[in-house]
C-alpha positions as CSV (number, residue, x, y, z in Angstrom):
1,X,-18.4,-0.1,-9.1
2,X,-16.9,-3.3,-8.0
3,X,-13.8,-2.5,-9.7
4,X,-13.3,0.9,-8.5
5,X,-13.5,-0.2,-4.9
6,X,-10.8,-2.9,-6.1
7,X,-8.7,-0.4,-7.3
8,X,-8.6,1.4,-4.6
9,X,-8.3,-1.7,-2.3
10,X,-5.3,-2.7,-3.8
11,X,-4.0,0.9,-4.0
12,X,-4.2,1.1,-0.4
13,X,-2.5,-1.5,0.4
14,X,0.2,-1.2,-1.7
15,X,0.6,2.4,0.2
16,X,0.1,0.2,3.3
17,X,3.1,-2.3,2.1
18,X,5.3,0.9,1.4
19,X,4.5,3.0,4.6
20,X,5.5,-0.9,6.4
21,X,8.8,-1.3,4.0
22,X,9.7,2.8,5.0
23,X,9.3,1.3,8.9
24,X,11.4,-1.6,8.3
25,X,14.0,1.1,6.8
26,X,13.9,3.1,9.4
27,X,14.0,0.2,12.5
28,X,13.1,-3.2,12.8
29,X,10.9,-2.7,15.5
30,X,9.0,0.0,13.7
31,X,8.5,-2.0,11.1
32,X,6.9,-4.7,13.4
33,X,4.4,-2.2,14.4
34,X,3.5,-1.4,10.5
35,X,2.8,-5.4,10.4
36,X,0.7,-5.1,13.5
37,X,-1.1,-2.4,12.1
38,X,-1.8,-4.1,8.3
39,X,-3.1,-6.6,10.6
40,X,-5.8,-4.6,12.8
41,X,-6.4,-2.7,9.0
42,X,-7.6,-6.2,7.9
43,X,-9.4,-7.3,11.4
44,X,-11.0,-3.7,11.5
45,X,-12.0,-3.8,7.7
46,X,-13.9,-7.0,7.9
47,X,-16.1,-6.3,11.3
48,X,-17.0,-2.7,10.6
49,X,-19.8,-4.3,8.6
50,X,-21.3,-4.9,12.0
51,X,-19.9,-2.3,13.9
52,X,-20.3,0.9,12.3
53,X,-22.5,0.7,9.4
54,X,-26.2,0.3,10.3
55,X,-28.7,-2.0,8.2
56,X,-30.6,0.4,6.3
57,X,-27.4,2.1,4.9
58,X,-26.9,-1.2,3.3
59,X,-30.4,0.3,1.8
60,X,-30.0,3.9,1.6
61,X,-26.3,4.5,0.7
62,X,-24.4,3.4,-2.5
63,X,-22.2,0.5,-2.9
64,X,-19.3,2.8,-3.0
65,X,-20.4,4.8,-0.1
66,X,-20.7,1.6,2.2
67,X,-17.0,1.1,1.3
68,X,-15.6,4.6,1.7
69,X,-17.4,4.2,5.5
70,X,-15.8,0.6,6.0
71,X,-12.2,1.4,4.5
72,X,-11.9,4.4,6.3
73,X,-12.7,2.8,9.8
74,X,-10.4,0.4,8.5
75,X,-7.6,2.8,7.3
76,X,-8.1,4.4,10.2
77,X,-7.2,1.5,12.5
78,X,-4.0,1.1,10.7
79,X,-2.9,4.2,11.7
80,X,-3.6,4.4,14.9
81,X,-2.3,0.9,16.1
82,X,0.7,1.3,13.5
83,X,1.9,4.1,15.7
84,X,1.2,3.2,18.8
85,X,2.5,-0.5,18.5
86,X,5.6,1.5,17.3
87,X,5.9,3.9,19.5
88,X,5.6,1.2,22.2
89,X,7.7,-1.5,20.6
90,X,10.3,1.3,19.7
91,X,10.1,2.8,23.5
92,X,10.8,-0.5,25.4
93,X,13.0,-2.4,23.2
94,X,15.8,0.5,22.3
């Protein structure tokens, strides 16, 4: 199990490093915000732990199921702030 959720870790952020690299291509500013948001993926990722996923899943769900919940609050992070730190980095500086 531990190297399926590798897999897909790395997967993910080698989508994360292309949607960042499509920003930069696009606008350097944009591409700022994709580097803001890799960074509130990583900072969201390692507190949802504590945040969203209560002791006795730890117990009741699977490994993998423990991940899928703490990737996609993760995952979901990055796109939000990716958007909105480039929409606002994008709306004040051009």
């Amino acid at each position: 199990m531990r190297v399926l959720t590798f897999l897909t870790f790395v997967i993910a952020m080698a989508a994360m490093i292309g949607m960042d690299i499509f920003l930069f291509s696009e606008d350097v500013l944009y591409g700022i915000g994709g580097v803001i948001g890799t960074v509130a993926f990583f900072i969201a990722y390692s507190i949802s732990g504590d945040m969203i996923i209560a002791p006795r899943d730890y117990w009741r769900l699977s490994s993998w199921e423990v991940f899928k919940k703490k990737f996609g609050y993760g995952f979901g992070a990055y796109i939000v702030v990716t958007f909105v730190a480039a929409g606002i980095l994008g709306a004040v500086f051009n």
